[in-house]
N, C-alpha and C positions, 0 to 999 in steps of 0.2 A: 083532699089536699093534705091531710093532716098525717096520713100513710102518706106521701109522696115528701114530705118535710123529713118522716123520721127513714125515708133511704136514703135525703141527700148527707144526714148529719153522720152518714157513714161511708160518703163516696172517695172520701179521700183513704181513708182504708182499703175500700175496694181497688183502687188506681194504683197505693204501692204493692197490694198483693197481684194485681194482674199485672204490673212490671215486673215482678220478681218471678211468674209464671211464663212471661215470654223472654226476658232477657235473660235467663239462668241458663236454657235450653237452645235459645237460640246463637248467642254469641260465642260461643267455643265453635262450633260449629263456622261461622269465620273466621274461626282465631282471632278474635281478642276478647281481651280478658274482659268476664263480668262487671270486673267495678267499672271498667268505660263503661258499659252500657247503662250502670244506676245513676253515674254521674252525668252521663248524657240524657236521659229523659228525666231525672231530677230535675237540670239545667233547664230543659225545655216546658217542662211542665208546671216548674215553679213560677214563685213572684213575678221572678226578673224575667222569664220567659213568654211565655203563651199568656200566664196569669197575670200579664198585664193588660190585656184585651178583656179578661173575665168577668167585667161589670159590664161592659158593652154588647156580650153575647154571653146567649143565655145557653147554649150549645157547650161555649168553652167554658163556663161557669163549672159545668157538669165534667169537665174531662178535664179540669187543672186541677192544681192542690191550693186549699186557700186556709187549713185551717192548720196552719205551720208547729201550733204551741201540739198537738197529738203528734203529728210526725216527729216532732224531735224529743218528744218522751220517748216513743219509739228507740228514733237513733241513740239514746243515751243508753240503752235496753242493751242495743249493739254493741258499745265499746265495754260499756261492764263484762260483756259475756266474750268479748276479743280478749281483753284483758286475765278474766279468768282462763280463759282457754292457754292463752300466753305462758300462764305460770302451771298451768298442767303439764304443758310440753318442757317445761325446765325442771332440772333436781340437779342437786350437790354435785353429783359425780359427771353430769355430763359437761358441769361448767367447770368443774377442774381439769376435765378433759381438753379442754379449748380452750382453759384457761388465757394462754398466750396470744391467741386470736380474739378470746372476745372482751377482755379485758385490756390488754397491750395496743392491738391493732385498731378493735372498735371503740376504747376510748380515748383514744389517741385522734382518731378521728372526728368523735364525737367535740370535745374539746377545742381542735384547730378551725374546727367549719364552724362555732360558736363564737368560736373568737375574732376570725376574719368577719363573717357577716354580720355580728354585734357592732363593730369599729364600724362598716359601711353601714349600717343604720343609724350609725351616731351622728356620722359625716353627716349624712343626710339630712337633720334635723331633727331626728328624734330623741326623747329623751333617756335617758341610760336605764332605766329599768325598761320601756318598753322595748329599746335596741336589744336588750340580754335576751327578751322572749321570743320577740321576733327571731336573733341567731341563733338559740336552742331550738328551737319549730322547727324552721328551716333545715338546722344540719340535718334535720331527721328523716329517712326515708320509707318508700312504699313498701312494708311488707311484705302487704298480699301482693300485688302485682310483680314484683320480683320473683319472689317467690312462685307463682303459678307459671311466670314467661321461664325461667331455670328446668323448672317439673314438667313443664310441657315440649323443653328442648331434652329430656332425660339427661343432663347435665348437672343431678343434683350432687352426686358422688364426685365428679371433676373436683380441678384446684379452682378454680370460677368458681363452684357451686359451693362448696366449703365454705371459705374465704368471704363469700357476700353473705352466707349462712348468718355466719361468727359476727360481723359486723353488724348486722339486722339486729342480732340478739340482742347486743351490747345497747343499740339504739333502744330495743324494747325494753332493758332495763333501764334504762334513762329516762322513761316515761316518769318514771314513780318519782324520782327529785324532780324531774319538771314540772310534776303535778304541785308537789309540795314548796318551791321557787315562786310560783304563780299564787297559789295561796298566800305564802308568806309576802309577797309584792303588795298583794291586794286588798291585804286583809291588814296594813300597818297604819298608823294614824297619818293624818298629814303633819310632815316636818318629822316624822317618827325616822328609829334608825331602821334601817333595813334589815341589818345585823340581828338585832332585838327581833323584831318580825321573823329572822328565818330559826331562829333559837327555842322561839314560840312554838313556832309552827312545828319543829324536828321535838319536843316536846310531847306535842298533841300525838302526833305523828307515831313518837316511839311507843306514847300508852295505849294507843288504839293499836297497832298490830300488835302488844303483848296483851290485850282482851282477847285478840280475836285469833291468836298463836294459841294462848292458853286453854282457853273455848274449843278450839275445832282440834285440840290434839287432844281434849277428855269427853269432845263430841261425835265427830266426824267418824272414826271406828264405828263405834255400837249403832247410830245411826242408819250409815250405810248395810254394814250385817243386818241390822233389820230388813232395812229395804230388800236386801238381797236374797233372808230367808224367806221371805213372804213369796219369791218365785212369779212377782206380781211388776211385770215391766213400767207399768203407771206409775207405783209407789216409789222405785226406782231413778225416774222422771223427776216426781216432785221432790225428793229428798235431795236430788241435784241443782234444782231450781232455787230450792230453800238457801241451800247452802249459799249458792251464788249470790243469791240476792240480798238476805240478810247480811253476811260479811260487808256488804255495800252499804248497807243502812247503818251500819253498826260505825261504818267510816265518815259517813254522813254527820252523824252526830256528831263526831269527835271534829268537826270541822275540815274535814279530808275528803278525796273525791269517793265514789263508790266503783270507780273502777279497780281505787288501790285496794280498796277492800275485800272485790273480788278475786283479784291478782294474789292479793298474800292467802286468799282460801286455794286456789289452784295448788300454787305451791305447796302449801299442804295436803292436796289430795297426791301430790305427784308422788310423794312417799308410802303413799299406800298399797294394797292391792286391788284398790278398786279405782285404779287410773285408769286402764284400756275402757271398761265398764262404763265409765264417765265421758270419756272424749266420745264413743259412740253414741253413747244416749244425747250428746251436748252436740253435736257436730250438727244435724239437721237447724237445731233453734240457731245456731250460731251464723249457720250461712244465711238463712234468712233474714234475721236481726241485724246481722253485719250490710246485709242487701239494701234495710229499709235507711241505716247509717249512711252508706253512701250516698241514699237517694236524696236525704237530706243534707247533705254536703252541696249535691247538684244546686237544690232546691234555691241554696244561699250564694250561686255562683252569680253576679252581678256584672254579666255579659257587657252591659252597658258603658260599663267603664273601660273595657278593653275597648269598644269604638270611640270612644269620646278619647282618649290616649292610646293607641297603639304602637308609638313608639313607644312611650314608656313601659310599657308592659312587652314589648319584646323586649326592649334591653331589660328590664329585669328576668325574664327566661333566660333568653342566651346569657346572662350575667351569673344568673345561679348554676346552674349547670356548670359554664365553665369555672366558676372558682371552686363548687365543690368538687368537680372531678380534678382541678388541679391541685386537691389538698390529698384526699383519698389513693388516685396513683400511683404520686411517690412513695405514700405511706406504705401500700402493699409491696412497690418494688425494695422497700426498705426492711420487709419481711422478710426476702429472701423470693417472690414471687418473679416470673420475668416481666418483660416492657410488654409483654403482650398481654398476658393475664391482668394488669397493673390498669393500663389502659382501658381495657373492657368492664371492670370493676369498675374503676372511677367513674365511668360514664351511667354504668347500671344504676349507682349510684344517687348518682347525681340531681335527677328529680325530688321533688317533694316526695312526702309521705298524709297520709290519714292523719296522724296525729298531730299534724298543724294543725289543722281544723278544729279540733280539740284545744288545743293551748291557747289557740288565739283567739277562740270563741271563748273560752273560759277567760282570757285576760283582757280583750273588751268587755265582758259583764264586771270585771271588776275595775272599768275604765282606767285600764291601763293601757291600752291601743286604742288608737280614734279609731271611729267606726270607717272612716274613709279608707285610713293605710291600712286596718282587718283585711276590708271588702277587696284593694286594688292587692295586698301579698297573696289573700286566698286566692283570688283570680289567676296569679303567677302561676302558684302551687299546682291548681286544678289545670293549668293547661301543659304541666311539664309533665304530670301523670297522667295524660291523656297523651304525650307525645311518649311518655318513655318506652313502647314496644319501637317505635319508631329509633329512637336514642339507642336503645339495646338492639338494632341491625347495623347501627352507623357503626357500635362501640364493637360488634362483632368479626365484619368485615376490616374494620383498626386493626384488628387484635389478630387475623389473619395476615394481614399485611407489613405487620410487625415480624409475626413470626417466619414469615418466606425470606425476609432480612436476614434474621439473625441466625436462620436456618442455613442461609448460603454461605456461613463460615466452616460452622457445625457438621453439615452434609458435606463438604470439603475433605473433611479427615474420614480416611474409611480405612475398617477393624485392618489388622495387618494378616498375610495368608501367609504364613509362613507354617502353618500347619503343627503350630508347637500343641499341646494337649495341654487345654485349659477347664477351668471350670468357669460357665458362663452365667453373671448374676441378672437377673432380667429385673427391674425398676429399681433406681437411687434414692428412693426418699430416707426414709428417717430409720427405717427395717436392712433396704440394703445398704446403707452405709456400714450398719454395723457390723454386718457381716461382712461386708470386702472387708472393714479392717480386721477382723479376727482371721481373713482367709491372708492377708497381710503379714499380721502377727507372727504365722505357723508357714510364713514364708510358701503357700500353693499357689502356683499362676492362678489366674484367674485374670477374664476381661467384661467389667458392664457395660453396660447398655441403657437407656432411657431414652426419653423422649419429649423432657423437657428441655429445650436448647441452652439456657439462661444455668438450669444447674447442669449441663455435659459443661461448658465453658468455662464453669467455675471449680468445679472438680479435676479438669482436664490443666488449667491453670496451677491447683496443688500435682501436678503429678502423678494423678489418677489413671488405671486407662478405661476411659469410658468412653463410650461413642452417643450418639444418637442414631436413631432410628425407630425400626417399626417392627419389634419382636415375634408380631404375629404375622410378616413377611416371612414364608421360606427360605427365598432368594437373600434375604436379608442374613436369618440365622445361620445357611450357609456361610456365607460372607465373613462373619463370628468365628465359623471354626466349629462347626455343629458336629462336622463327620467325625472331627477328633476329640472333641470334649470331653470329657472324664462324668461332668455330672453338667445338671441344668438346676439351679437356685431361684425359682420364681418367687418375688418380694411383693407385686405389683396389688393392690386393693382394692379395684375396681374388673368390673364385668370381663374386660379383656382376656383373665387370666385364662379363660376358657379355651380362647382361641389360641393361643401364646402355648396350649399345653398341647391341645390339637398338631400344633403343628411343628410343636418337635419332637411330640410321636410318631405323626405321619412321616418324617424322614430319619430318625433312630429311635425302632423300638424296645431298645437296649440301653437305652443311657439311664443314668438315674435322675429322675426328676424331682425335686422336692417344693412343696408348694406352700405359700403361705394362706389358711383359711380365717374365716371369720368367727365359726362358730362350728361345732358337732355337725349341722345340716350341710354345712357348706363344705368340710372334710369328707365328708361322704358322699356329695357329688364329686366333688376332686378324684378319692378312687373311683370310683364311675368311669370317669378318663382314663385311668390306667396309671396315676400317677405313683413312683414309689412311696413316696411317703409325704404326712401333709402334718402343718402346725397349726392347730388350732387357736387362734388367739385367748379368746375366753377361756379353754381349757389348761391351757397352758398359764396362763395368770394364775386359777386358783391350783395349780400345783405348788406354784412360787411360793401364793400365799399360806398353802401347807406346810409346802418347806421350812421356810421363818418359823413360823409359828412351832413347830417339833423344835426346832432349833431351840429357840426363847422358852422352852418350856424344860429343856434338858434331856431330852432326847438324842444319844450320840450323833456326831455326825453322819459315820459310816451306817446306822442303821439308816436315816434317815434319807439318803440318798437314795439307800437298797430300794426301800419301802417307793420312792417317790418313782424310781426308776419301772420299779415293779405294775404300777398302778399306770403310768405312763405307754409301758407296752400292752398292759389290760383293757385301758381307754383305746388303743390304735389297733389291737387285737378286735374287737366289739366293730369301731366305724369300718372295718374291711370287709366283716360278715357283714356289717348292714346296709354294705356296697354293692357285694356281690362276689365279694374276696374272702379269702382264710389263708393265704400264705400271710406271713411275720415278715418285717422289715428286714432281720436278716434274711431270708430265705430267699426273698425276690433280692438282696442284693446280689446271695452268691448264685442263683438262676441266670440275673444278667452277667456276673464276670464266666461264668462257665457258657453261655450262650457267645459271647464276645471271644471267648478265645476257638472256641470250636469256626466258627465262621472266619477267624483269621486263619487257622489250620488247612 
């Protein structure tokens, strides 16, 4: 008996790792996403589930979870290693990049849905530090399940997929003062000021990541190059481990959580060159860790309460949902986004997230939520992230039906056939605006085109001529003015472009095309197309950045240009032969005007 004692004091180990071996594998497989399924046999297998039968049978003793204090060391395992992961995927330049969106739009957000649902918890009875926690939790949403429902509709490059990107992020940075709000809440004397407490706490706060700033930027280098010259993928592992989890402990002490502690080591690794190295070696522990997280989320779902009130727990569903997605919609349509995107967003939205369960589990232990309103908002949370693939077909189908509206003005005005010779700019965002106006400026016809309804409307309003439609339409391009155009200006930054080039080669393979790329690979499949000539983003930046810099250094201007101009046809000389080309941009252009008058001839 005494071997059958020391299998059971490990069966609850066994049960989350053989959930994590059948729900991982199995549930994409019917589309939906993993964390339902941890959160549902959590649910089921915990306390509140099956494991309330488990003293009665000796069967379901053996197949529940009953020893909760290991699983949630576990889960705590998960969000330290979420959270580092979090700050691995962010650095300086990306957040300056999106600055506008995930700081403008996602805190702007963040902010209004704390403040609506803080006031309705106030209403409610509750007391104002607990109402602040509750509508911080709250605004906050699902990540991962956003996130994997986007990646699995390959929507992640759309205006949708950006846009809820940006907003996530913003949420994910909001972790770390909700972390540090809840501490400071909790951690204040009675009758103390709050004030005083949070002044404390941003204190603690600021010395512990300047240990662990200091620390990992005269550690973290030589470390890893160790790891990395030993050639030894284990040592690797552990050096990644260490890093994680010390930064955590290091937070601990200073009175802070250990997930902020791993979060500001991420960020730190994200400047280095051993990021890619790190997310690979980390991404197996993560999913599984983050696996046994949710399972223990399940575990704490108190099914119970939603029978015993079912009203109240739908209206508080349908209550959250619709007040966050009526803060978040506007907000996007206030971006500049349309009613379609705006709607779909706000609803994606709109569910809880993970890190409710976090804040509220952390602000009941520090008895600042009854354990009753934890247990009935957790239950809300948990059944909105259980509905939101569901929310995200309603918000989809919305947002379809938004746009056949506001399409039936749009598709109303069509390009004019008057057959004058223009040059045709193919997407209006933020690239071709620029360029219509400098094709403006220098006074050249030209007419765009796009496809978002919301900006043809609004540009069509300033006296633009844009149209909508569907530029990888032939029938379409015709319609433009294809046979006459002068040149094709493709702007557009997503997969499309491919087809969009396809197909106004397939009908003149004489015009000049010029394309917008991403990067050197992606210009060199462009000529692969056949396109005349391609602008490489990245490349073209650090030209810029050469340029200046000669400039600021006192280098004439006229050299300076020569040189940049020089290097510029050297780089688009190189992507041709590595195409499959070696004529020069002039040469294919005097090829096509000499090809063009011959066939007029």
């Amino acid at each position: 008996m005494a071997g059958l004692d020391e299998v059971y004091a490990f069966k609850d180990a066994l049960i989350v790792l053989g959930t994590a071996a059948v729900v991982a594998p199995i549930m994409p497989r019917l589309k939906v996403s993993p964390v339902l399924g941890y959160l549902a046999v959590g649910a089921l297998l915990g306390p509140y589930g099956l494991g309330r039968l488990a003293e009665r049978s000796r069967l379901l003793d053996w197949v529940t979870v009953t020893g909760e204090r290991q699983i949630d060391f576990i889960g705590d395992l998960g969000i330290v290693f979420l959270l580092f992961f979090i700050g691995l995927e962010l650095s300086l330049r990306r957040l300056l990049t999106m600055r506008r969106l995930v700081f403008g739009l996602g805190g702007l957000q963040i902010v209004l849905s704390t403040l609506v649902i803080s006031l309705i918890a106030l209403w409610l009875g509750q007391s104002p530090a607990a109402s602040l926690v509750i509508g911080a939790c709250l605004a906050l949403s699902s990540t991962a399940i956003v996130m994997e429902l986007l990646s699995g509709q390959r929507r992640m490059m759309s205006a949708t997929g950006r846009t809820s990107f940006a907003i996530l992020l913003a949420q994910d940075l909001a972790v770390v003062p909700l972390l540090l709000l809840i501490g400071a809440l909790g951690g204040q004397e009675e009758g103390g000021s709050v004030w005083i407490g949070l002044a404390t706490a941003l204190g603690e706060a600021v010395l512990a990541v300047a240990v662990i700033a200091v620390v990992g930027r005269l550690v973290l280098r030589p470390l890893f190059r160790l790891a990395a010259g030993s050639e030894n993928p284990e040592f690797f592992t552990a050096a990644t481990l260490l890093v994680t989890v010390s930064s955590g402990v290091v937070a601990a002490f200073a009175g802070l959580s250990m997930a902020l502690g791993a979060f500001i080591a991420g960020l730190l690794l994200a400047e280095t060159e051993y990021r890619r190295a790190v997310e690979a070696t980390i991404d197996p522990f993560r999913g599984l860790l983050l696996g046994v997280f949710f399972f223990s989320v399940g575990m704490h779902i108190n099914f119970a309460i939603v029978w015993r009130e079912p009203l109240l727990v739908a209206a508080g569903l349908v209550g959250m949902v619709l007040v966050k997605a009526a803060i978040a919609g506007p907000l996007c349509r206030l971006w500049g986004l349309s009613w379609a995107r705006s709607a779909e967003i706000g609803l994606l939205l709109a569910p809880g997230g993970e890190f409710a369960f976090i804040g509220i589990g952390l602000a009941t232990g520090f008895h600042l939520v009854g354990a009753d309103v934890a247990a009935g908002t957790l239950a809300v949370v948990s059944l909105t992230m259980a509905f939101l693939p569901l929310i995200g077909i309603v918000g989809r189908h919305l947002s379809r039906r938004l746009e056949a509206v506001t399409q039936g003005t749009t598709q109303a005005v069509l390009p004019p056939e008057d057959h004058v010779r223009r040059v045709i700019v193919i997407g209006h965002g933020r690239v071709g605006q620029l360029v219509c106006g400098l094709l403006d400026e220098h006074a050249i016809p030209y007419l765009a085109t796009d496809r978002d309804p919301a900006l043809v409307e609004r540009w069509r309003a300033r006296g633009r001529p844009i149209y909508y439609g569907d530029a990888s339409d032939p029938h379409y391009l015709r319609r433009c003015g294809l046979d006459e155009a002068a040149g094709v200006i493709v702007t557009l930054d997503t997969a499309v472009v491919d087809d969009v080039v396809r197909a106004v080669r397939a009908r003149r393979p004489d015009v000049m095309i010029i394309a917008r790329a991403h990067d050197a690979r992606h210009a060199r499949h462009l000529y692969t197309l056949d396109v005349t000539d391609t602008v490489p983003e990245t490349i073209e930046a650090s030209l810029q950045l050469a340029e200046s810099a000669l400039v600021g250094l006192g280098v004439p201007m006229g050299a300076v240009i020569a040189s940049i101009h020089e290097r510029r046809e050297q780089i688009r000389n190189e992507l041709q032969a590595a195409a499959g080309g070696s004529t020069s941009l002039t040469a294919q252009l005097r090829r096509a005007r000499h090809d063009r008058a011959a066939r007029k001839s």
